[in-house]
N, C-alpha and C positions, 0 to 999 in steps of 0.2 A: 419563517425559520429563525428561532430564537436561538441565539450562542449562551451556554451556559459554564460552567464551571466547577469543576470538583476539585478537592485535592489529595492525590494519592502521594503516599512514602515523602509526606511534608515537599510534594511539588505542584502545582498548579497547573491543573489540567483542562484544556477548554476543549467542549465537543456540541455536537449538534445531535437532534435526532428529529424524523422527519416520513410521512409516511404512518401503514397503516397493515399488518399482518406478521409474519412471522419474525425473528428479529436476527437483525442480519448490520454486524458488522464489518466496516470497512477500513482499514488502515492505508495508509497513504506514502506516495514515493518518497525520496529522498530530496533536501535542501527547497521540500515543498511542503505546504499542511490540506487538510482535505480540501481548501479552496480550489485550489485547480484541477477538483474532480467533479465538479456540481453539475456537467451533462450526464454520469454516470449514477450520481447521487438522486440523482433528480430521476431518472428512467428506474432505478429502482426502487424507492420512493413509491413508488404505481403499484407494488406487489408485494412490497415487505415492508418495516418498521427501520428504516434505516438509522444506525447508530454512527458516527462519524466522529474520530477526535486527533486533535493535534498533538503527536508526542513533547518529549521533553526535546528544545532546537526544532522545534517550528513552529508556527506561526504567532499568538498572544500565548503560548503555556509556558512553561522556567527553562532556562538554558539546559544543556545537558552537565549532570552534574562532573566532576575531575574523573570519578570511576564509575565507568557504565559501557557495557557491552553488552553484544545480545541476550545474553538472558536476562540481562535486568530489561529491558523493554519487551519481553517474555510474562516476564513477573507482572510486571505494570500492567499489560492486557489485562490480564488475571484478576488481578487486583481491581480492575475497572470492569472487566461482567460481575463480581461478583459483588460490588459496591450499588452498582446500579439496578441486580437482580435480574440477569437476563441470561439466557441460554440461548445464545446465539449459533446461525450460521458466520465462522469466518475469514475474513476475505484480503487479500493485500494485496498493492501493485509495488513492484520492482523491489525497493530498500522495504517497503512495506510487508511484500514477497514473503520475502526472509524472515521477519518477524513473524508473519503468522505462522511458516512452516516451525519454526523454536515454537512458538504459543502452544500451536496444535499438541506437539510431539510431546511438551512439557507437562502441560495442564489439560489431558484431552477431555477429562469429565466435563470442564465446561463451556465446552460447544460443540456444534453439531457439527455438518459438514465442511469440509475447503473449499476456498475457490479462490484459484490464484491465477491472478493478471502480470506477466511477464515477469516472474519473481527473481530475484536473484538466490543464491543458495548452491547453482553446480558451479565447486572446483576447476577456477580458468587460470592460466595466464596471466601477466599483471593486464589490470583493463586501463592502461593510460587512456588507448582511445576514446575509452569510453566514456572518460571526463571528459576531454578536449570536446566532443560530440554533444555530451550536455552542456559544457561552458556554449557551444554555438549555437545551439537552440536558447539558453539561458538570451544572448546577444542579440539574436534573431526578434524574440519573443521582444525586448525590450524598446529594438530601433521602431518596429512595428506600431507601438502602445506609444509613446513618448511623448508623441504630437495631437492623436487621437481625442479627442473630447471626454468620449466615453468609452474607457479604458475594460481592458479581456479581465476579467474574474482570476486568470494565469496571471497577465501581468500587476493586479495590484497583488497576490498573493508572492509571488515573487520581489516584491519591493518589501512587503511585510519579513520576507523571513533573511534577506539580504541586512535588512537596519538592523535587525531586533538580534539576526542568529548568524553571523557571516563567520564570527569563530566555530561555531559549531560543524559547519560546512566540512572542513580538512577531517572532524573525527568521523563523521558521516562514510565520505568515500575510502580512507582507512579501511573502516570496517569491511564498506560493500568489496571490497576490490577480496577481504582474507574469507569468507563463508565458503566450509564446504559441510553441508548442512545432509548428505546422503545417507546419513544413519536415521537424522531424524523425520528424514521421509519416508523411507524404509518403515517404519517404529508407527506409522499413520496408519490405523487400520478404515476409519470413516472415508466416503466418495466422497474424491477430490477432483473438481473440474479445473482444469489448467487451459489457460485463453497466451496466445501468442501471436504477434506479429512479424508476415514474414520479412520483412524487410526493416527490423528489428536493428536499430544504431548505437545500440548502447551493449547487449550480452547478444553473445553471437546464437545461431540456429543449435550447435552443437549443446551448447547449454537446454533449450527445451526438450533434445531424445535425452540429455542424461535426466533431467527432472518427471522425463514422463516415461523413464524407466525404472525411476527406484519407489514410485505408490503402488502397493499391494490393487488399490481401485480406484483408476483414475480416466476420466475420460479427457480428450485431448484435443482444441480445438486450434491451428494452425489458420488466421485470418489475413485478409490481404492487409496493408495495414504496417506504422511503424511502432514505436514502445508503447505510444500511449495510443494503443489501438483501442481499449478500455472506453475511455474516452473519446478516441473519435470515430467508434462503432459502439455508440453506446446502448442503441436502440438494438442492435442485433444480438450484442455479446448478454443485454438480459434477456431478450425471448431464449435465448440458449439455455441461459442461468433456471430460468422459469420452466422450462420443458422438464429441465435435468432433476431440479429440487422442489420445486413446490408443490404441497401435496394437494 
């Protein structure tokens, strides 16, 4: 698996691609880059042409610039199927989520279907919890890897975006905490699979009926499982993925 590098809108973008069939893009959580998705990356990989890349505040690509909000990381997508000539299937987990629902909604000529892993986008509450929940996993993850020889693929990808992007972090959960993005899933007319965990620590259960009340065509799968059920059902959630869209 070779990391390469483009640069879109004079920013420096590093992505991977990996695999063999139709093409299918993945975006990734928040104050993480696709590193700490590579059991998902890797299971799909087996069935598609997986595209993977780190936005602008994570992992090696350019900080996020002073003015950037979702639809500029909308734009961006855009700007990178259409740089690297692919018509993808595409995909996002949590912070990721959200960006593919803008992408989809925004730019739908170029991609195919959705498929979102525990996205954020329905209108909550402030989510303090929710940070607190991920600074503890964040904690968790770190006391674990510390002493270890041979460190988690999470935890060096989390030392990577802590040195390089730690200011970025605060615009990140800003954001995740304002998205109420129900127009523009509404506005989705392509099948969209939606994968959730029920015991989900970060966006509450109510958040998955409103998301999987406002796609016009959405199937919905409700897994045992916590946020990053994705990845730690990764074997399951693509024979799912694979039943649903591969022709």
């Amino acid at each position: 698996m070779k990391e390469e590098f483009t640069q879109i809108k004079g920013l420096d973008i590093e992505y991977i691609t990996l695999g063999s069939g139709p093409d299918f893009l993945f975006l990734h959580g928040g104050g993480v880059s696709y590193r700490s998705y590579f059991p998902l990356i890797n299971e799909l990989a087996k069935h598609f042409r997986v595209w993977a890349f780190s936005y602008p505040g994570a992992g090696n690509s350019s900080k996020i610039p002073k003015r950037w909000e979702l639809e500029n990381y909308a734009e961006l997508v855009s700007e990178f199927v259409k740089k690297l000539r692919i018509h993808p299937i595409l995909s996002g987990h949590s912070f990721g989520g959200a960006i593919a629902i803008k992408t989809k909604a925004s730019h739908p000529e170029h991609f195919k279907e959705l498929v979102l892993f525990s996205p954020a986008g329905a209108k909550m509450k402030k989510l303090n919890g929710a940070i607190l929940y991920v600074i503890y996993s964040d904690f968790r993850l770190i006391l674990k890897n510390i002493f270890r020889k041979n460190k988690s693929d999470a935890y060096r990808d989390k030392i990577i975006n802590l040195s390089k992007h730690f200011g970025d972090l605060s615009k990140v959960s800003d954001m995740f905490n304002s998205f109420d993005l129900k127009m523009d899933m509404m506005s989705v007319k392509d099948k969209t699979l939606l994968f959730w965990g029920k015991d989900d620590g970060v966006l509450p259960i109510k958040s998955f009926e409103v998301i999987k009340q406002s796609f016009s065509d959405i199937k919905a799968f409700l897994l045992d499982g916590k946020h990053r059920v994705c990845v730690d059902k990764a074997e399951e959630v693509v024979e799912d993925i694979v039943r649903e869209l591969k022709p």
